[in-house]
VEXVOVO-369591 format. One line per 10 residues: number of its first residue (from 0); for each residue x, y, z of C-alpha. Coordinates in nm, 4 decimals. Each point is the difference from the previous one (the first is absolute). Layout:
NUM	X:Y:Z | ...
***
This chain:
0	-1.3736:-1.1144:-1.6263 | 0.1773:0.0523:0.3022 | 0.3725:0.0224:-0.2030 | -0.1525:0.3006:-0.2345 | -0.0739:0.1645:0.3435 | 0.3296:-0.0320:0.1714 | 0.0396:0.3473:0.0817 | -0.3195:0.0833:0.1388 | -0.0658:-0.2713:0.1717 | 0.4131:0.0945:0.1894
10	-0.0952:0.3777:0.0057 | -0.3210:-0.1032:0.1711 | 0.1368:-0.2188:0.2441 | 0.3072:0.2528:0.0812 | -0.2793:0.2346:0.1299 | -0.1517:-0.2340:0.2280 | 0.3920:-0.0500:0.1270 | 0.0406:0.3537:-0.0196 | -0.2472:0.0500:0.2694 | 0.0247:-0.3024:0.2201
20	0.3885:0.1624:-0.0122 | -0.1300:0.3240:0.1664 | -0.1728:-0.1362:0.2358 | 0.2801:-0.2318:0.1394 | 0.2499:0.3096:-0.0484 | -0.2020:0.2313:0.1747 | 0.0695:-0.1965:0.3439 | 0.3175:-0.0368:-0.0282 | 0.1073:0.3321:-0.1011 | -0.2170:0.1975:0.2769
30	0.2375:-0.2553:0.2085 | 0.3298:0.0313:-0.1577 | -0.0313:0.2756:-0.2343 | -0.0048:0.0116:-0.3506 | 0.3829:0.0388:-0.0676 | 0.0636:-0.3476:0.1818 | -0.3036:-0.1520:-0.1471 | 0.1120:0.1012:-0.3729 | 0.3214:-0.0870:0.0801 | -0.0296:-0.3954:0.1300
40	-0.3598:-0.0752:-0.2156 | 0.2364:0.0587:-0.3304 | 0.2942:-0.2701:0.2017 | -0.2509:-0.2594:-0.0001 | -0.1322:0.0908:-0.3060 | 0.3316:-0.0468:-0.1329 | 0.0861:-0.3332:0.1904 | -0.3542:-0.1525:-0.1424 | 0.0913:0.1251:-0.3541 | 0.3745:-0.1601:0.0288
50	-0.1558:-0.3585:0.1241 | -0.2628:0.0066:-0.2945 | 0.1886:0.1053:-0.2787 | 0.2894:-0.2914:0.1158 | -0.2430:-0.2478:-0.0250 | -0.2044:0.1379:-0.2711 | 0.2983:0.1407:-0.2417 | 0.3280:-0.1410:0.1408 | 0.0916:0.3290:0.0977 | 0.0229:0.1759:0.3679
60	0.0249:0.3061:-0.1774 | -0.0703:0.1726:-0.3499 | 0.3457:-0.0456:-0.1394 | -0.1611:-0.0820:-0.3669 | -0.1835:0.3705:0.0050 | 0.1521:0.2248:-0.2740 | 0.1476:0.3966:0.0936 | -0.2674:0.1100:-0.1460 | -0.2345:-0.2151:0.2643 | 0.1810:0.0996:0.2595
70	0.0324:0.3762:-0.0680 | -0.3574:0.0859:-0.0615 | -0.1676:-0.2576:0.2690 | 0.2489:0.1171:0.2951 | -0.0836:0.3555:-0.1077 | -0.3813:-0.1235:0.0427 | 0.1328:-0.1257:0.3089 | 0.1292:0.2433:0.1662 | -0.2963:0.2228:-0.1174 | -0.2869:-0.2186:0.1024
80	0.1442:-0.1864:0.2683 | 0.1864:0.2667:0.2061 | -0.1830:0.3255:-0.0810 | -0.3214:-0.1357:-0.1048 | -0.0258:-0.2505:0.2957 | 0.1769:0.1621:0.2590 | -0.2322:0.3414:-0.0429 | -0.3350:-0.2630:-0.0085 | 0.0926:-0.1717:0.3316 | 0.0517:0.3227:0.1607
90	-0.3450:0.0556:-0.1368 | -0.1496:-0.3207:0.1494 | 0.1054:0.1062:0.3345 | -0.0559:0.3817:-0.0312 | -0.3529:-0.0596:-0.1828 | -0.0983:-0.3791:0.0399 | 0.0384:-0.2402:-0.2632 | -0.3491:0.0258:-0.1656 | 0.0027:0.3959:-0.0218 | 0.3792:-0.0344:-0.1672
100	-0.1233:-0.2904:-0.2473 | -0.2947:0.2237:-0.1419 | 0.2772:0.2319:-0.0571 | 0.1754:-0.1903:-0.1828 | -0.2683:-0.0820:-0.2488 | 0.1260:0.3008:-0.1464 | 0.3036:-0.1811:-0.1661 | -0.1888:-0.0839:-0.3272 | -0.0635:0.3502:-0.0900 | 0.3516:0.1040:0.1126
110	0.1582:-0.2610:-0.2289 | -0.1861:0.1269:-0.2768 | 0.0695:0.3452:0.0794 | 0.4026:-0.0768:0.0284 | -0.0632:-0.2100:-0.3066 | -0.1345:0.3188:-0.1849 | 0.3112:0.1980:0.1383 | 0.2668:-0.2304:-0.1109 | -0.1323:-0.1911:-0.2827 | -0.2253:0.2764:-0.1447
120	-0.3258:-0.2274:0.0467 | -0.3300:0.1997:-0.0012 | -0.3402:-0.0161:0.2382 | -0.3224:-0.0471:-0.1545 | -0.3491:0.1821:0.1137 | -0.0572:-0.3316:0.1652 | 0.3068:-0.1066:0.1756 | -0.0175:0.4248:0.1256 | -0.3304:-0.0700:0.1553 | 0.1252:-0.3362:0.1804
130	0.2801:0.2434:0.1237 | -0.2589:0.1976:0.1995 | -0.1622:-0.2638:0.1207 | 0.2991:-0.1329:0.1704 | 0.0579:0.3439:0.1770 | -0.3308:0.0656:0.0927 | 0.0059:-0.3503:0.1446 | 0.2987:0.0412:0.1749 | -0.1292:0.3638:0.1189 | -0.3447:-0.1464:0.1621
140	0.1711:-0.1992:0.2417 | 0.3068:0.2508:0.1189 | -0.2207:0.3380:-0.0150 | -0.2414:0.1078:0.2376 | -0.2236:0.3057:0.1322 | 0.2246:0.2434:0.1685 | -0.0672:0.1865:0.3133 | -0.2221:0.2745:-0.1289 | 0.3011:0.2397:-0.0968 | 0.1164:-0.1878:-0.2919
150	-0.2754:-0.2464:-0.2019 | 0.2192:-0.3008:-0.0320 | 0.3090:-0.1616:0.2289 | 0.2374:-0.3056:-0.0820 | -0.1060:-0.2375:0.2676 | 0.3308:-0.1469:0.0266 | 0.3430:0.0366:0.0382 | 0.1966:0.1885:-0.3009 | 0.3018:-0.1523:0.0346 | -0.1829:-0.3308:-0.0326
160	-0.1577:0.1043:-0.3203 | 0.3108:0.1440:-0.1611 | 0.1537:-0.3156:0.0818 | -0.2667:-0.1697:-0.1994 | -0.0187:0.1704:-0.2715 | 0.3862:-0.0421:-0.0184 | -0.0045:-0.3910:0.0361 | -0.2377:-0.0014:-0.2844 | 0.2429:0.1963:-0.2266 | 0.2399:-0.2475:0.1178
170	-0.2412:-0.2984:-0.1416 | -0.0555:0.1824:-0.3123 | 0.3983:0.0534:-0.0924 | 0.0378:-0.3203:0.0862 | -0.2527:-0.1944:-0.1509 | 0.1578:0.2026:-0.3624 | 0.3493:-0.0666:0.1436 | -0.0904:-0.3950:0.0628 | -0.1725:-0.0538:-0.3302 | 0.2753:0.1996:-0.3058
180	0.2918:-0.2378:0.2595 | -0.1626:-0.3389:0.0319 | -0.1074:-0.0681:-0.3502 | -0.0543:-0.4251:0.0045 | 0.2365:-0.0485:0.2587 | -0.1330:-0.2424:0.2773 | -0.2132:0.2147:0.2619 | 0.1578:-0.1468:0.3233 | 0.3234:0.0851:-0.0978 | -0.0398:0.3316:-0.1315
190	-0.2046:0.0308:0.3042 | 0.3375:-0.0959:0.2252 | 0.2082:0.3116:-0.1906 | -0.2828:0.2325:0.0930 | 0.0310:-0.1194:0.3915 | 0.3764:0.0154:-0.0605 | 0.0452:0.3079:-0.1183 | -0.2644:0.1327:0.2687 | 0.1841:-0.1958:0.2827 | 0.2880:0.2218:-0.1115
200	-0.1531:0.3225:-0.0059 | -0.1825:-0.0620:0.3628 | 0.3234:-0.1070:0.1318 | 0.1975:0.3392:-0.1609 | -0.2717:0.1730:0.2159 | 0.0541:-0.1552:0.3114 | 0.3408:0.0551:0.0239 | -0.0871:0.3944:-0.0695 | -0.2493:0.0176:0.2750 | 0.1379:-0.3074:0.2840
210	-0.3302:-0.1464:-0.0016 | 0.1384:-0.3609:0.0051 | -0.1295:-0.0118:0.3640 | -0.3546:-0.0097:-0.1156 | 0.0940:-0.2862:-0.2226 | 0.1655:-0.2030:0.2814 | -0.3566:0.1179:0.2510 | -0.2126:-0.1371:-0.2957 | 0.2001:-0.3194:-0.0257 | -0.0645:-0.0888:0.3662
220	-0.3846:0.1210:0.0142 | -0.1241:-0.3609:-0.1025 | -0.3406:0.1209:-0.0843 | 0.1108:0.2741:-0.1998 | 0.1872:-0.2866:-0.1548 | -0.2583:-0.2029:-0.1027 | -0.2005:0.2622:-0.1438 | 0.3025:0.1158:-0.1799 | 0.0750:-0.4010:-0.1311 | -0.3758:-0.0345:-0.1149
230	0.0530:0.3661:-0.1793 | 0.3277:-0.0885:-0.1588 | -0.2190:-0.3129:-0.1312 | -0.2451:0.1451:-0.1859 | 0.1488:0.3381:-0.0804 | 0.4113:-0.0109:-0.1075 | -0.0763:-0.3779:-0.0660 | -0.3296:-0.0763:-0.2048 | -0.1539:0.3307:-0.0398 | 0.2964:0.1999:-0.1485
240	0.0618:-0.2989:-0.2418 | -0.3749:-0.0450:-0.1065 | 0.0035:0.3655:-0.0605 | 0.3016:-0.0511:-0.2341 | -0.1585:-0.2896:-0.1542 | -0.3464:0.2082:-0.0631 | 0.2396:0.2535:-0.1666 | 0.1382:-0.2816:-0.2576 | -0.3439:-0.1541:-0.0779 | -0.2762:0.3386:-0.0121
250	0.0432:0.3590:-0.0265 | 0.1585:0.2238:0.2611 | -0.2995:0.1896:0.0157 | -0.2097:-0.2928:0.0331 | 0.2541:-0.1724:0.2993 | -0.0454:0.3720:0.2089 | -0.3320:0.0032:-0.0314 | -0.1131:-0.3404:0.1178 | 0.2837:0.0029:0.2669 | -0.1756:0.3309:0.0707
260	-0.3186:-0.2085:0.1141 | 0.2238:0.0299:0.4115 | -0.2174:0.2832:0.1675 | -0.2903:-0.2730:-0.0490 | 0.1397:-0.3159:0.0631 | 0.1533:0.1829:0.3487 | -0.2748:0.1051:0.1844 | -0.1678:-0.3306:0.0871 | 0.4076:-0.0986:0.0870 | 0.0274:0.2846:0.2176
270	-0.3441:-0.0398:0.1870 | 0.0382:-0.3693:0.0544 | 0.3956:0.0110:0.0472 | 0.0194:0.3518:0.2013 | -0.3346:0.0443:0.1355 | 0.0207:0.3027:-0.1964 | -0.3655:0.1841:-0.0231 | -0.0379:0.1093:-0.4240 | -0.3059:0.2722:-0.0430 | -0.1926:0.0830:-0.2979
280	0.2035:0.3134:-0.1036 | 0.3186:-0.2595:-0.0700 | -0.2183:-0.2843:-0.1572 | -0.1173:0.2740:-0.2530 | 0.2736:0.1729:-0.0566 | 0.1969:-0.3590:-0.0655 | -0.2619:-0.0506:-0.2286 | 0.0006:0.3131:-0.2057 | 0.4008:-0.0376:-0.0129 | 0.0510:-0.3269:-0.1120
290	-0.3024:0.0575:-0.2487 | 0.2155:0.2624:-0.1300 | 0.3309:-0.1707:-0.0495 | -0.2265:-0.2685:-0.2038 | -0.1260:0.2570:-0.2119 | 0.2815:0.1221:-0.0761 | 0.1364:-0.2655:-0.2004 | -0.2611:-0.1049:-0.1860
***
């Protein structure tokens, strides 16, 4: 029973990672900042990866990929990892972690839309209506009453929206990206190419804007560090690999919409964790949001 369920069962569990990952981010990046935090989380991600696969494959690295593997998965890389994650951390510090995870709920939908763009897949009536439930969702818990001279106001920061919205169009490329390069190809390693190809790109970037020092800071802030370890655990580690795994045993579709189940699983994380107070507009509009990403692959 459980076999024939492989995927969901990994998509499911890659959302509760997913937002125990937030939460120990969030820390460390208000401390550090998100370029160092992105920047070491996918070094020990990569150092976990090389130890497993040795023992697990006989390889340290995934020298038995084909081009093909590696072309399309660093791509997905470079396009999750470094755009897609580097724009959501900036998110979790600018917006908080639970506010930038109902955000991304919106990567279902925007996998289906780029799906409909490049591969000429259409929407049906019903997966239209689970579209607008996501946004309206999404909208409940960053719109508000204005101040009398306009009748509503985004209650947070802009910036930390855009960035958002970008990290989830980040997810989405990557999640098509991840699943045309990895075909059956073990998950851990083509999980390894991803980080490598992202260590690459993040390390392109530093050179451009001398940020190195932050890296070296984030190294010596020991409890940024072991929110960062526990991070690099259960996000570049186990959760980006279930996610892969999900892809090769269930629908895409299906995988972004159970690993879309975050916004929930977060808020009891971030009012036990963070002392973090949640009110009834965000319950309900997590509610409405993730109904709506369900919906829309039915």
């Amino acid at each position: 029973m459980f076999k024939s369920y492989i995927g969901e069962i990994s998509a499911l569990t890659v959302a509760l990672l997913w937002a125990a990952n937030a939460i120990a981010f969030e820390d460390a990046g208000k401390r550090v900042g998100s370029l160092a935090v992105n920047y070491i989380r996918l070094v020990i991600g990569l150092i976990f990866l090389c130890i497993f696969t040795f023992f697990t494959r006989g390889y340290i690295f995934p020298l038995d990929a084909s081009t093909h593997a590696w072309i399309w998965l660093s791509a997905s890389g470079v396009v999750g990892c470094v755009i897609g994650d580097l724009l959501l951390f900036e998110a979790f510090i600018i917006i908080g972690a639970r506010l930038s995870m109902l955000i991304m709920s919106i990567v279902p939908p925007v996998t289906a839309i780029i799906a409909w763009l490049v591969l000429k897949e259409t929407m049906s009536g019903i997966e239209i209506i689970g579209m607008l439930l996501t946004v309206t969702g999404i909208s409940i818990v960053i719109l508000e009453r204005g101040d009398g001279k306009t009748k509503i106001k985004i209650s947070h920061s802009v910036f930390g929206l855009l960035c958002a919205v970008g990290g989830s169009l980040g997810q989405a490329g990557g999640l098509i990206l991840s699943k045309y390069g990895m075909g059956d190809y073990n998950v851990f390693a083509a999980t390894q190419i991803r980080l490598i190809s992202a260590l690459i790109g993040f390390t392109f970037l530093f050179f451009i804007i001398r940020k190195w020092k932050n890296v070296l800071i984030g190294f010596k802030d020991k409890k940024a560090m072991v929110g960062i370890t526990l991070g690099s655990f259960l996000g570049p580690f186990l959760g980006i690999s279930l996610s892969l795994l999900a892809l090769q045993h269930a629908n895409a579709g299906i995988v972004s919409t159970l690993i879309a189940v975050s916004p929930l699983l977060i808020i009891p994380m971030a009012v036990i964790f963070l002392k973090e107070k949640v009110n009834y507009k965000e319950i309900i509009g997590a509610v409405v949001c993730v109904s709506g990403v369900i919906i829309f692959f039915i």
